[in-house]
Structures are given as structure tokens and as C-alpha cells.
C-alpha distance (Angstrom), angle and dihedral (degrees) to the residues before:
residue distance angle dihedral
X1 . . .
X2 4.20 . .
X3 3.39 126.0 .
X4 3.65 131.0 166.6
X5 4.17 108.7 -92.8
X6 3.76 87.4 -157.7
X7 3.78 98.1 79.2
X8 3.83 132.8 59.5
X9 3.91 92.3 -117.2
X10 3.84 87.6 51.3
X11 4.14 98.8 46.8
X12 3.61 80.9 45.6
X13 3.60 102.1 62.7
X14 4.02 85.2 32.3
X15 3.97 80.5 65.7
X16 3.34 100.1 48.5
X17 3.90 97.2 45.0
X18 3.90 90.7 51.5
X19 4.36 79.5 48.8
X20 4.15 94.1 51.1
X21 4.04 92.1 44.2
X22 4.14 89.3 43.5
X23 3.89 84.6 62.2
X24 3.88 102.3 42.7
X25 3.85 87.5 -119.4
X26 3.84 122.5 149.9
X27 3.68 116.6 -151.9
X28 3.77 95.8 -100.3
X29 3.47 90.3 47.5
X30 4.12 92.5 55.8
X31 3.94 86.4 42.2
X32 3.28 89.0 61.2
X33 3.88 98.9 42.7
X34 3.97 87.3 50.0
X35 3.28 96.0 44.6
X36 3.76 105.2 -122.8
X37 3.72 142.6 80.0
X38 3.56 130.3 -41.0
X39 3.90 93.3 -135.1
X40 4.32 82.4 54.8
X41 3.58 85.0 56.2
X42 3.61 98.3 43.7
X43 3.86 91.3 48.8
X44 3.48 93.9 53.1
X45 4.18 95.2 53.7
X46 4.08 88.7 47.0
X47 3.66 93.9 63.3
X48 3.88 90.4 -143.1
X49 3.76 97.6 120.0
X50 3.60 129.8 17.8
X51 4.08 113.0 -104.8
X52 3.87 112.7 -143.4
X53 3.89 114.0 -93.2
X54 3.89 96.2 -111.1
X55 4.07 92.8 64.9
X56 4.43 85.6 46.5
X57 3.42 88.9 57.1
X58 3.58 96.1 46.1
X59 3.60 87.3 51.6
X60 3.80 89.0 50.0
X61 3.69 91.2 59.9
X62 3.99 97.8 38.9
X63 3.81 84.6 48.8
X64 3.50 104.7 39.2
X65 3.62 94.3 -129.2
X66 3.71 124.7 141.3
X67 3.82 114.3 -74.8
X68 4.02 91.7 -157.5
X69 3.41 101.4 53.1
X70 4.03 91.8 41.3
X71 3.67 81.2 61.8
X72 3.90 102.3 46.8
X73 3.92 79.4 48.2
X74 3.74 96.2 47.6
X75 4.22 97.6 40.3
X76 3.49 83.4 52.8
X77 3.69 103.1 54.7
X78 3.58 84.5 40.3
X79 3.86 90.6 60.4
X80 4.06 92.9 48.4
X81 3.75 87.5 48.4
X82 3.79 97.6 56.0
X83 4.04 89.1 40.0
X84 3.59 83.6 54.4
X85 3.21 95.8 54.8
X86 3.89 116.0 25.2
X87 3.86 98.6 13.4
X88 3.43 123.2 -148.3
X89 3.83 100.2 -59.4
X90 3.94 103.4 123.2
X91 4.30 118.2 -160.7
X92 4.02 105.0 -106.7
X93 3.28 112.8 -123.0
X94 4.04 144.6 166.4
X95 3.77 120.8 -104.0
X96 3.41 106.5 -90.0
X97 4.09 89.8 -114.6
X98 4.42 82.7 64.4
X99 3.54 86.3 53.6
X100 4.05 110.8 122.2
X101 4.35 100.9 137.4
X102 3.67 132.0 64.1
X103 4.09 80.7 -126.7
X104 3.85 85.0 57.3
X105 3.56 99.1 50.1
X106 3.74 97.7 43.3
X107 3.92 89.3 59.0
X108 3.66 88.5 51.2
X109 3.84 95.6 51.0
X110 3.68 86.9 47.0
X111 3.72 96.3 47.2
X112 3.60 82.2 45.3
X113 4.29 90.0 58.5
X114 3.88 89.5 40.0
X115 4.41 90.2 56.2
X116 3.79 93.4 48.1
X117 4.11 85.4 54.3
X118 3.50 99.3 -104.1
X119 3.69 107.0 -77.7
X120 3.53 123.9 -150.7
X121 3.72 118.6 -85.1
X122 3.75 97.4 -134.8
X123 4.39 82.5 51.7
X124 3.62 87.1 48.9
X125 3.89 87.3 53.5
X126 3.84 91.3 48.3
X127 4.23 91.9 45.5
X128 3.70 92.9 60.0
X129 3.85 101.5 33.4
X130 4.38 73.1 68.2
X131 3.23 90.0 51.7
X132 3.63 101.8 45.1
X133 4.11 86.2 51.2
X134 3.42 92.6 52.0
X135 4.06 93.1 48.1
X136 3.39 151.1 9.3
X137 4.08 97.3 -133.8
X138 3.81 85.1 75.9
X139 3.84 126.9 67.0
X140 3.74 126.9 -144.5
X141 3.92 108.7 -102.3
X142 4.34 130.4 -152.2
X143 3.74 110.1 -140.8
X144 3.81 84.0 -124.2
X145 3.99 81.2 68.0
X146 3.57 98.4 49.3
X147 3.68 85.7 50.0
X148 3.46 100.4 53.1
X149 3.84 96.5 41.1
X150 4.46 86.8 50.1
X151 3.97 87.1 50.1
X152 3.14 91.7 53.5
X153 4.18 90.9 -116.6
X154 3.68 96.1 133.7
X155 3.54 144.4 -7.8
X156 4.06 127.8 -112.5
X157 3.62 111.1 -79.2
X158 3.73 101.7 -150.8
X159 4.33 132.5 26.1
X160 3.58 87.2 -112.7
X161 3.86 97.8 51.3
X162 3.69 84.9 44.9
X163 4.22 77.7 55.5
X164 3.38 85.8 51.5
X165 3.50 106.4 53.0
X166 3.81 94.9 45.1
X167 3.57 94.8 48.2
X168 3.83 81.7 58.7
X169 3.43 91.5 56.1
X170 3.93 92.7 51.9
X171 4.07 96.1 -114.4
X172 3.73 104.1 166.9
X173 4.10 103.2 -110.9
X174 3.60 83.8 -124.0
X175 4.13 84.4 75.5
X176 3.99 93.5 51.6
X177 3.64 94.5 91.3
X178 3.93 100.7 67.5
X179 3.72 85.9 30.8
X180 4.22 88.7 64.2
X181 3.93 89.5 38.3
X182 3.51 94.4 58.7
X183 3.69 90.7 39.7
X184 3.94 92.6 53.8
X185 4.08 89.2 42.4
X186 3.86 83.0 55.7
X187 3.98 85.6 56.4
X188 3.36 100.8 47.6
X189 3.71 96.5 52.3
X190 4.01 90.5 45.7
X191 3.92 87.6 51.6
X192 3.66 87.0 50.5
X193 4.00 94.5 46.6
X194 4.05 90.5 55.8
X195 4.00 85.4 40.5
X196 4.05 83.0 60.1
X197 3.68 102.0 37.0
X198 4.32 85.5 54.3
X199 3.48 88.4 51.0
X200 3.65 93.0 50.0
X201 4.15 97.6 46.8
X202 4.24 82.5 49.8
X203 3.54 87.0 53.1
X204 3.75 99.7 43.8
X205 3.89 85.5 52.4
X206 3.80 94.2 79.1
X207 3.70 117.5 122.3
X208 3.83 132.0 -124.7
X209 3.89 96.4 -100.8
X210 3.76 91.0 43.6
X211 3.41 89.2 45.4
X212 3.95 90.0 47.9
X213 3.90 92.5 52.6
X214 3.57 94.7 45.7
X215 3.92 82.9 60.7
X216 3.52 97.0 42.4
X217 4.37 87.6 51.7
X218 4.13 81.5 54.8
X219 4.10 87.2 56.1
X220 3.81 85.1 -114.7
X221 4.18 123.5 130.7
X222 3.28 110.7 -156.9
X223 4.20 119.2 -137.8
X224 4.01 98.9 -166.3
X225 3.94 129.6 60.7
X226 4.05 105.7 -99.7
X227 4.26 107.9 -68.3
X228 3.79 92.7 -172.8
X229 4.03 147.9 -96.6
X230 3.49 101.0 -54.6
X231 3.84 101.8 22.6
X232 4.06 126.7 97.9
X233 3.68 113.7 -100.4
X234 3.39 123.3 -167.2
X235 3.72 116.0 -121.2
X236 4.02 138.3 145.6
X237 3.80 130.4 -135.8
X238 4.36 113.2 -89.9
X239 4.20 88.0 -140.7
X240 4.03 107.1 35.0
X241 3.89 96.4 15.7
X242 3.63 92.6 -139.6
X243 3.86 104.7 164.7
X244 3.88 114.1 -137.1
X245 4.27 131.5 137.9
X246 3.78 131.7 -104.3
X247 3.53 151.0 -162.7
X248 4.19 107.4 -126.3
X249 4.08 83.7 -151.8
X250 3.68 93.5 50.1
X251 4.28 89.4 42.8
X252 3.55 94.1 50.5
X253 4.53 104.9 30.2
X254 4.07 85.9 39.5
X255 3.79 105.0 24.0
X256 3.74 98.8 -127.5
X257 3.10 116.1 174.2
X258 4.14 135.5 165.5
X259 3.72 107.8 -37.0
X260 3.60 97.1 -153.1
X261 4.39 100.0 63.4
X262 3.90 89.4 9.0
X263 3.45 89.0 -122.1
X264 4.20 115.4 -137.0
X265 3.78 106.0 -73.2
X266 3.95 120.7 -120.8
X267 3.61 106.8 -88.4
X268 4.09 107.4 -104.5
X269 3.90 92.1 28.0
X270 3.48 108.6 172.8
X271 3.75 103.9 38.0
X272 3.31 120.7 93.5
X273 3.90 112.9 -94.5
X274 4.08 113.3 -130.9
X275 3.89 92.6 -175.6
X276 4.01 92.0 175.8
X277 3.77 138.7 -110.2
X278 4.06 111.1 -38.5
């Protein structure tokens, strides 16, 4: 096994090789004694691909080899290896107190992954399954999650997997606070989209003649059949008969009316009309 002594990754596995031989261990031997697979082991001493930091420091301890400066070695690799293959391009994003849209607060989180160096999803699992053991303000969380949530694929479905996935990303717990804030502003507003878009398909559901009278209360006649809510009918004015096209959601949320005699607006213009099932 080669690997190139110039690099972090390749003094680290130098490290650990000199570590296995200074104990007399063969590979299937140190498997065993780290409980995992020879090929893990192998990988790790060939300095070809970087082995997650939880099996170094095990390897540290079997060893006896310096924890500290297995880290410095390991960090550093990990550094070149996300360079490699991200660069140093980081998501923009607001501060997390600016943060008012799920769009918002997904950038955050993932600007959030990017700063703590991108960790590895399956480490990111492991980091809050410890936290979830050690309380119940934290949930447990898939690597699958973590994934989607540091891509940017979905948001945290609960405070405490929100927990979860920052504690992952080594935010100081200090931090939480604004971090659940925003999260719970991001809630409120999405509760209040779907309250608006149910408003809107009761709305739409209006029927021709209901549509026609809500017209004819406007002092408008309209010409064409019924198009629609939010589509331009074509209409003229009951008192000057000026001929001109309107929106019935704009007529009956805004109370236009013709803008040549600014004919009488429909009584309760301005409120949002809730006319009924069809």
C-alpha cells in the first residue's frame, strides 16, 4: 500500500500504518478489534479515500498514536477533499434573524452545512442519534434526512429535528433560539399561504348566475358567458354604458367598478367574498 506522503489524506494513512505494524496487528486482526470490515481497515491505511473520523480515532486509541495530530491530519484532508470537489463557492443566504420563507430558511440551513465543512451525512446521522440519547429536545435523524435538508430538498419537519440537524452541524446551542424563531415564522406564513389558496378555490367555485348578480350589484352588465375568477370579462357600465373588461375577484375583493362614472361599489368591497359552495 502507496500513497502520496505529500497530502494530509496520505500522511494520515502513513500514520496509521506505522500505528497497525507498531502493534503486531494484521488487518483482520484490527477489523476485528474495531469492529468493522477488513476492506474499511484496508482503505483507511492506503490513503486513497478518506475514512470517516470516528474509525481514525479508534485507530488512534488501538494504536496509541496521537489523537490531536490524527485530527489536524484528518480536518485537513477533509478540507482538500471538499475543495476538490465543491470549491469554495458557499450558497448566499440571509441571516437566519431575516429569515421569513421556507426558500429563506433552506439557504440558511444549507449555508449552515456548507460553514461546518460539510460533514458527512451518515456522521450527521450518528451526531444527533447522541444527542437524541442524551435528550428529548432533539429528534433521532436518517442520513436520507440530513441529506435532503443540506440539499436543500426539504425543510425540517419538527423544532426538534431542526435541533437535530444543527447540532449536526456543530451550531453552538446558544444559536438555537433564532434558529427555532425563524423556523416557526416560516410556519406561520406557510399556514397562512394554504389559508389563502382555500380561500381562493372557495371563491373560484362561484357559479355563472352568482357570478352574473354579483356583476349586476357592481352596476356592471356583462356581454360574454362567465370566463372565470381571475379572468377579464367583458362588461359595460349600467349608468354611462361605457364598455370596458374586469376581473370578478378584483370587482368584488376591491370594489372596482366602471372607471368612467365610478359606478356605486359592491357593498362590503374590500373583504374577501366567501360566496359558498357552487
Amino acid at each position: 500500500m502507496t500513497a502520496d506522503l505529500t497530502t494530509p489524506l496520505g500522511q494520515l494513512a502513513e500514520h496509521l500504518r506505522h500505528g497497525m505494524c507498531g502493534t503486531g496487528m494484521t488487518i483482520a486482526q484490527a477489523a476485528t478489534a474495531l469492529y468493522c470490515s477488513p476492506t474499511k481497515v484496508q482503505r483507511a491505511l492506503a490513503g486513497k479515500v478518506l475514512p470517516d473520523w470516528e474509525l481514525v480515532h479508534d485507530c488512534a486509541r488501538l494504536f496509541g498514536l496521537d489523537p490531536v495530530l490524527l485530527r489536524e491530519l484528518w480536518q485537513a484532508a477533509e478540507q482538500q477533499r471538499l475543495r476538490a470537489r465543491h470549491g469554495t463557492r458557499q450558497t448566499p443566504a440571509p441571516s437566519v434573524r431575516l429569515v421569513r420563507t421556507a426558500d429563506q430558511l433552506s439557504a440558511a440551513l444549507i449555508r449552515q452545512f456548507e460553514e461546518a465543512r460539510r460533514p458527512r451525512y451518515r456522521e450527521m446521522a450518528r451526531r444527533a442519534e447522541r444527542a437524541a440519547r442524551s435528550s428529548r429536545d432533539f429528534a433521532r435523524m436518517s442520513h436520507t434526512s440530513a441529506w435532503r435538508i443540506a440539499t436543500g430538498k426539504g425543510l425540517p419537519g419538527s423544532v426538534e429535528q431542526l435541533r437535530a440537524f444543527l447540532i449536526a452541524c456543530e451550531v453552538p446551542r446558544a444559536a438555537f433560539g433564532q434558529w427555532i424563531r425563524a423556523w416557526e415564522r416560516v410556519q406561520a406564513q406557510e399556514r397562512q399561504d394554504r389559508q389563502t389558496r382555500r380561500r381562493e378555490r372557495r371563491t373560484e367555485a362561484v357559479s355563472a348566475e352568482e357570478a352574473k348578480a354579483l356583476m349586476r350589484a357592481a352596476s356592471l352588465s356583462p356581454r360574454d358567458p362567465y370566463p372565470g375568477w381571475n379572468r377579464p370579462w367583458a362588461a359595460h357600465c349600467s349608468g354611462c354604458r361605457a364598455f370596458s373588461r374586469f376581473r370578478l375577484s378584483e370587482v368584488v375583493g376591491k370594489g372596482q367598478g366602471c372607471p368612467v362614472c365610478a359606478s356605486p361599489r359592491l357593498p362590503g368591497a374590500g373583504q374577501a367574498a366567501d360566496p359558498g359552495p357552487a
